[in-house]
N, C-alpha and C positions, 0 to 999 in steps of 0.2 A: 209489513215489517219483514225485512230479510233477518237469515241469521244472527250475522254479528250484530244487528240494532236490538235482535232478542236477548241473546247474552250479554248484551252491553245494558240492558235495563235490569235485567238481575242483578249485575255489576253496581249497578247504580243502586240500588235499595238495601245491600250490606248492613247500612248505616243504621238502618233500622232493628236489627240486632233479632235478639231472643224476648221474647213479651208471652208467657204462658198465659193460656187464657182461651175459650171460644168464642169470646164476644165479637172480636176482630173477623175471627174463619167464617163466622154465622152469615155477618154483614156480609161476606166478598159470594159465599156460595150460594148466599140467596138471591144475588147479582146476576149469577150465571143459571138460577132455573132451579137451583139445589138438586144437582146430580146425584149427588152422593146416595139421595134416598133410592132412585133406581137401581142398584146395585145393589150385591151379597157380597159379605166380606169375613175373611180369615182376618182377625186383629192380633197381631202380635206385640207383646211389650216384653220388655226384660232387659236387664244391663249387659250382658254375654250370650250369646247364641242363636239371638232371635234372625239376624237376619241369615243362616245358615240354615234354619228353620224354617225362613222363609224358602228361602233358597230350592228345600228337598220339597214341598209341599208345593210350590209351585210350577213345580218339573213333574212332579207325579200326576196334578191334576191337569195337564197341560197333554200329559200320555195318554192319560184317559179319556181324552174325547173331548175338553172342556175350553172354554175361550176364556184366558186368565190372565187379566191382569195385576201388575206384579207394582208396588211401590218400594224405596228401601232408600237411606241413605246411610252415607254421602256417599258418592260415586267415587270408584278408584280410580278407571280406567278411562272414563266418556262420560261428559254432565249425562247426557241425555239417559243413561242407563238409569239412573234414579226412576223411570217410569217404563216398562217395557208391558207389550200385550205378547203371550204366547213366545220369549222369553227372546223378542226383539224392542230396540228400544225406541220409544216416540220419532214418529218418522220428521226430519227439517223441517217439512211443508208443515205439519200438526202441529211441532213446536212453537212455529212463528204465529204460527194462526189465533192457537190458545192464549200465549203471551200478549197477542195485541191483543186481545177483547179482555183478559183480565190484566192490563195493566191499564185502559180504559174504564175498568168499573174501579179499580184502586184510584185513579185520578179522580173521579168522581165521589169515590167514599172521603178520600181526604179536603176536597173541595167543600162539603157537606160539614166539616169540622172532625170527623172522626177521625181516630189514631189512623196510618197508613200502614197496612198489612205488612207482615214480617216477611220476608224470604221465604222459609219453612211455611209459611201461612200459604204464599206463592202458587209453589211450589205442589201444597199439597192440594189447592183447588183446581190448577193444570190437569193433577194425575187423577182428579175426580171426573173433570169435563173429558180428558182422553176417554176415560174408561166408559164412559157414560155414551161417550161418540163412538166408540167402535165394538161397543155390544159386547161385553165382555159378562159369562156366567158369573164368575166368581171372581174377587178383587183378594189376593192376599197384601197385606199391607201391617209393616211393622211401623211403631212408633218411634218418634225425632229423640224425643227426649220424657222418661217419667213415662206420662199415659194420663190419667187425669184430666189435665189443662194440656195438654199436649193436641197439637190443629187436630190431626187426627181422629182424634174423640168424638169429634161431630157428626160422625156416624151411628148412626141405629138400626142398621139393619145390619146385626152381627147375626154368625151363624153359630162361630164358634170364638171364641176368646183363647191366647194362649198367652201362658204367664213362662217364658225362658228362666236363665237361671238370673237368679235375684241377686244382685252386692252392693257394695258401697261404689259410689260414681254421681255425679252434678249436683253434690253437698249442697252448693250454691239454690240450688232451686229447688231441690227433693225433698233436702231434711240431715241431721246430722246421725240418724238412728238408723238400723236395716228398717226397722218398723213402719217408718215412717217414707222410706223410698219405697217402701212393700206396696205403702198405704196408695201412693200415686200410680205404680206400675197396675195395682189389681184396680184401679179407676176405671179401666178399660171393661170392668165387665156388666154387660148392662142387663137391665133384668128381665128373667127368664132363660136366658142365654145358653147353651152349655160353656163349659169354663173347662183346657186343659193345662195344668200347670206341673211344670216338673218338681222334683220333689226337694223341697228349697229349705235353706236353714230352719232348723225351728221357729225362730222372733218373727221372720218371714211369712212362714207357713202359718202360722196362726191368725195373723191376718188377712192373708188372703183367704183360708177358710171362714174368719168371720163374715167377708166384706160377700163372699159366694151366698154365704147363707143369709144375708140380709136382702140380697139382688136376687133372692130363690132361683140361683146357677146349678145347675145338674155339677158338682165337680168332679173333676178325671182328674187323679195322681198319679205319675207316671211311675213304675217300678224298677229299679235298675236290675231285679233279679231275672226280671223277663230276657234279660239280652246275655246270651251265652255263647260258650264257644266262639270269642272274639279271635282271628287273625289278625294280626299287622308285626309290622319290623321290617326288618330283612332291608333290600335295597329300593325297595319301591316304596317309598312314603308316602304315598298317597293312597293307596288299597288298601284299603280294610274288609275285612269278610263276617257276618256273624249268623246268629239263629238266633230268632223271633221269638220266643213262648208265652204269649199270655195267657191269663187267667181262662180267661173264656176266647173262643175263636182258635183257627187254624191256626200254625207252628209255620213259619215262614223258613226254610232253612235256606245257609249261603247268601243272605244279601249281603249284596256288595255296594261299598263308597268307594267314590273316587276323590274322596275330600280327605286331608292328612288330619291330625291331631289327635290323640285320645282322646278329648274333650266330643268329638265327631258322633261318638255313640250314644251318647246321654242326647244328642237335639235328633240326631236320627230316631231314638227312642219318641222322644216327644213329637216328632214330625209323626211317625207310627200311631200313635194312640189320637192325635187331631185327626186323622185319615180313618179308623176306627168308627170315630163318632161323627162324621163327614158321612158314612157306608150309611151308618144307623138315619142319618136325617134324607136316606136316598138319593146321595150320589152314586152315582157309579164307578167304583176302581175295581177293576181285576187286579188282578194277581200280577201277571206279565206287564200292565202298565203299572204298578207300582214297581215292581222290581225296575224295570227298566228306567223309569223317572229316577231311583237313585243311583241308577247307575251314570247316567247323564247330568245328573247334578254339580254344576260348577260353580265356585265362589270363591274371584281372584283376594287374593293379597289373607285367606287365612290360614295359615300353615301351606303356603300355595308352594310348588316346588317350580321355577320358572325357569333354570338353567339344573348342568349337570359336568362333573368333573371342573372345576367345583361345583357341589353341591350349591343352589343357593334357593332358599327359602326366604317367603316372606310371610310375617304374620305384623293382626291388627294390633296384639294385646300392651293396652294402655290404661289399664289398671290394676290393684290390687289382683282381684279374681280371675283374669286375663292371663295375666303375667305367672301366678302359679299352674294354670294349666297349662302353659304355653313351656315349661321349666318340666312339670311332666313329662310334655310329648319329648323335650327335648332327652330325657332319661333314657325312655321308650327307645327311640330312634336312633340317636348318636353317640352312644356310649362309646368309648375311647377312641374317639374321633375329635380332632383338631376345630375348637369351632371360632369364628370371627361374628363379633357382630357389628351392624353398622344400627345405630339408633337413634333416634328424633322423635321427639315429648314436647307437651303443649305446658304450658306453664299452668295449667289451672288442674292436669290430673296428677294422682300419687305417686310423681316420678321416683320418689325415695324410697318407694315400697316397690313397684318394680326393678327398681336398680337391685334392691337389697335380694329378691325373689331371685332374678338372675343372671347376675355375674358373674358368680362361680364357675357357669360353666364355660365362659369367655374364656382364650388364649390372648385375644386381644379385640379393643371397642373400640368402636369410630363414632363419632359424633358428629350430627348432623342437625342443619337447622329446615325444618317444613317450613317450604317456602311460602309467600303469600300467603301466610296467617299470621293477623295481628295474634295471636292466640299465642304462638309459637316460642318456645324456651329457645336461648340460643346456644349454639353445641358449644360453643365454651363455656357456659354456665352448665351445661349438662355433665362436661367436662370435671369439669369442677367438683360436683357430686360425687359423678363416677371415681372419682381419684382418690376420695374418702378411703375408698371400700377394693377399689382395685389397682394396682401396679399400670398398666399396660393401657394407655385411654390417649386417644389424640383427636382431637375437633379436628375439621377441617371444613374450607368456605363452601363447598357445594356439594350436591347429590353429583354431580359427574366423578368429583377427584374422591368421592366418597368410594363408589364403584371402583375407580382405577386402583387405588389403594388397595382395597382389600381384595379386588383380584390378585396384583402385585405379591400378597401377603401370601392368600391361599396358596396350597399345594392341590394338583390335583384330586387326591383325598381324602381334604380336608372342605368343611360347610361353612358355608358363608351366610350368615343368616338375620335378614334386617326387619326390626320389629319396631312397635311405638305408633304413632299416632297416625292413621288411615288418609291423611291430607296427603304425604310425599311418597307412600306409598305406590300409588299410579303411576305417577312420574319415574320412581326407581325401576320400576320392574320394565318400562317400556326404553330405558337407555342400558340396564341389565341386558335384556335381551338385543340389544344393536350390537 
């Protein structure tokens, strides 16, 4: 199978959608040997932060001496990046390789009368069999959606479990309560485990401390008073600096990100405290490979800064919780600065609650439709929303005259900054930068 005949069978199973469930994953991974059990894994779940979480925690153990395999979706930039070891992603030849033998045992499971595996089902027995082929210590790997039923889950050799920040997102399949999205997110933790979870709404937290102490989970709460002496602002958006202090253990002083958003210090917190209890279970991190892991930690398209004069920023945030943090950084950073957005919404998340979160601080909004997604809101409908609530809002038919436009618009010293749904994202930032 070359390439395109690989991508072109992913292509082709689309239609198979979303199906939460392990019944499917179990069938396809016991196909392939069930890799999954050889491996050690970092399990991340959460509706915001986890894969930035992932992100630091895979950079640091990656410093430290360690062969890591990384999972995350969706890709911004390059499919293949959804699966990287030692923080390159599945080599062509791996790709094709993996794809023919597991789109062989998918022909075979459906032959047999059984459902035919999801994309995301895919997908994630690809990044099991890579990880399993090329010897990897430790697998960080965040979840599709939920945690639960999420493919994912079919692993049982966690090390450690992380619960990101917990909100409201995939109503459709979670539940219409925080309680009840808590309920699926803290699925991932299996028993005996240690469990580290950041320190999440009450309705939240009370769940995920039930479901810990039923699954007898060591649980780690992470503290926000540990993190002090925060730097950022000024012209560089993307540096941050802080000091470490936990309860027990060394004082870390001056780490530095190079990831933008105020939101950045709560997952680097979290990323800290899994690292902690990673030391405790006998890995090995020094000190200068942690520090340096986040100092090299990159994670396009999240408050990512990709041009300059104009400013221009991209972020994922397409929700509720997203969107207020994101209205934050924007506080933080560009206070009486001229700002433009350019935005694109999928029609099934809380466009109305991010719109309303942050228009304000628009001088003026572009609307954009994510291309190749049946998902996708169309920017005249977005439009439309927006005009509710804002004066200054124009659709327009592509991600190219989207760019042209609001370069056009911008001044020199003014930020251009295009956020919503992580599908057109990719795409924006790599004609951004042309």
């Amino acid at each position: 199978m070359k390439y395109r005949e690989a991508l072109g069978y992913l292509e082709s199973i689309q239609n198979y959608g979303i199906v939460p469930g392990l019944d499917s994953i179990a069938r396809l991974c016991g196909r392939l040997g069930n890799p999954q059990d050889r491996l050690q894994f970092v399990h991340i779940a959460g509706t915001n932060g986890k894969g930035s979480t992932l992100a630091y925690l895979s950079t640091v153990l990656r410093c430290a001496g360690y062969r890591v395999g990384r999972y995350s979706s969706p890709a911004v930039l390059e499919y293949r990046e959804i699966i990287q070891v030692n923080g390159r992603n599945i080599t062509q030849k791996a790709f094709c390789e993996g794809v023919e033998i597991i789109s062989n045992a998918c022909y075979e499971i459906a032959k047999e009368g059984f459902p035919h595996p999801t994309p995301f089902e895919v997908e994630t027995a690809l990044a099991f069999w890579y990880f399993d082929r090329t010897g990897c210590d430790i697998v960080v790997m965040e979840t599709g959606m939920g945690g639960l039923y999420d493919a994912t889950n079919l692993i049982r050799t966690t090390v450690v479990a992380v619960l990101a920040s917990i909100s409201m997102d995939h109503m459709k399949f979670l539940g219409n309560s925080l309680s009840e999205i808590a309920g699926h997110k803290a699925g991932i933790l299996k028993e005996g485990c240690d469990a580290v979870s950041m320190e999440q709404e009450p309705e939240a937290m009370e769940v995920v401390r039930r479901i810990a102490e039923k699954r007898h989970c060591r649980l780690h709460v992470t503290d926000r008073s540990c993190i002090v002496n925060v730097r950022r602002g000024g012209r560089n958006v993307e540096r941050q600096r802080f000091d470490y202090k936990p309860e027990e253990g060394p004082v870390l002083k001056d780490l530095e990100l190079y990831l933008g958003g105020v939101f950045q210090t709560d997952n680097a917190l979290l990323a800290l405290e899994t690292l902690r209890v990673l030391q405790e279970k006998g890995y090995v991190i020094k000190e200068e490979a942690l520090r340096r892991g986040f100092r090299e930690t990159a994670w396009p398209g999240r408050f990512s800064v990709i041009c300059k004069k104009p400013l221009f920023v991209v972020d994922g945030a397409h929700n509720e919780d997203a969107a207020r943090k994101l209205a934050q950084s924007v506080e933080m950073y560009f206070t009486n600065r001229r700002i433009i957005y350019i935005m694109g919404m999928l029609r099934d998340k809380e466009y109305e609650k991010v719109i309303n979160l942050t228009q304000g601080y628009a001088d003026q909004i572009i609307t954009v439709t994510p291309p190749e997604n049946p998902r996708a809101m169309s920017a005249y409908d977005l439009a439309q929303e927006i005009a509710r609530v804002h004066p200054r809002v124009t659709a327009v038919d592509s991600l190219e005259e989207a760019v042209e436009l609001a370069r056009l618009l911008a001044a020199p010293e003014d930020v251009i900054l295009a956020f919503g749904s992580l599908s057109y994202l990719g795409r924006l930032i790599k004609l951004a930068e042309r």
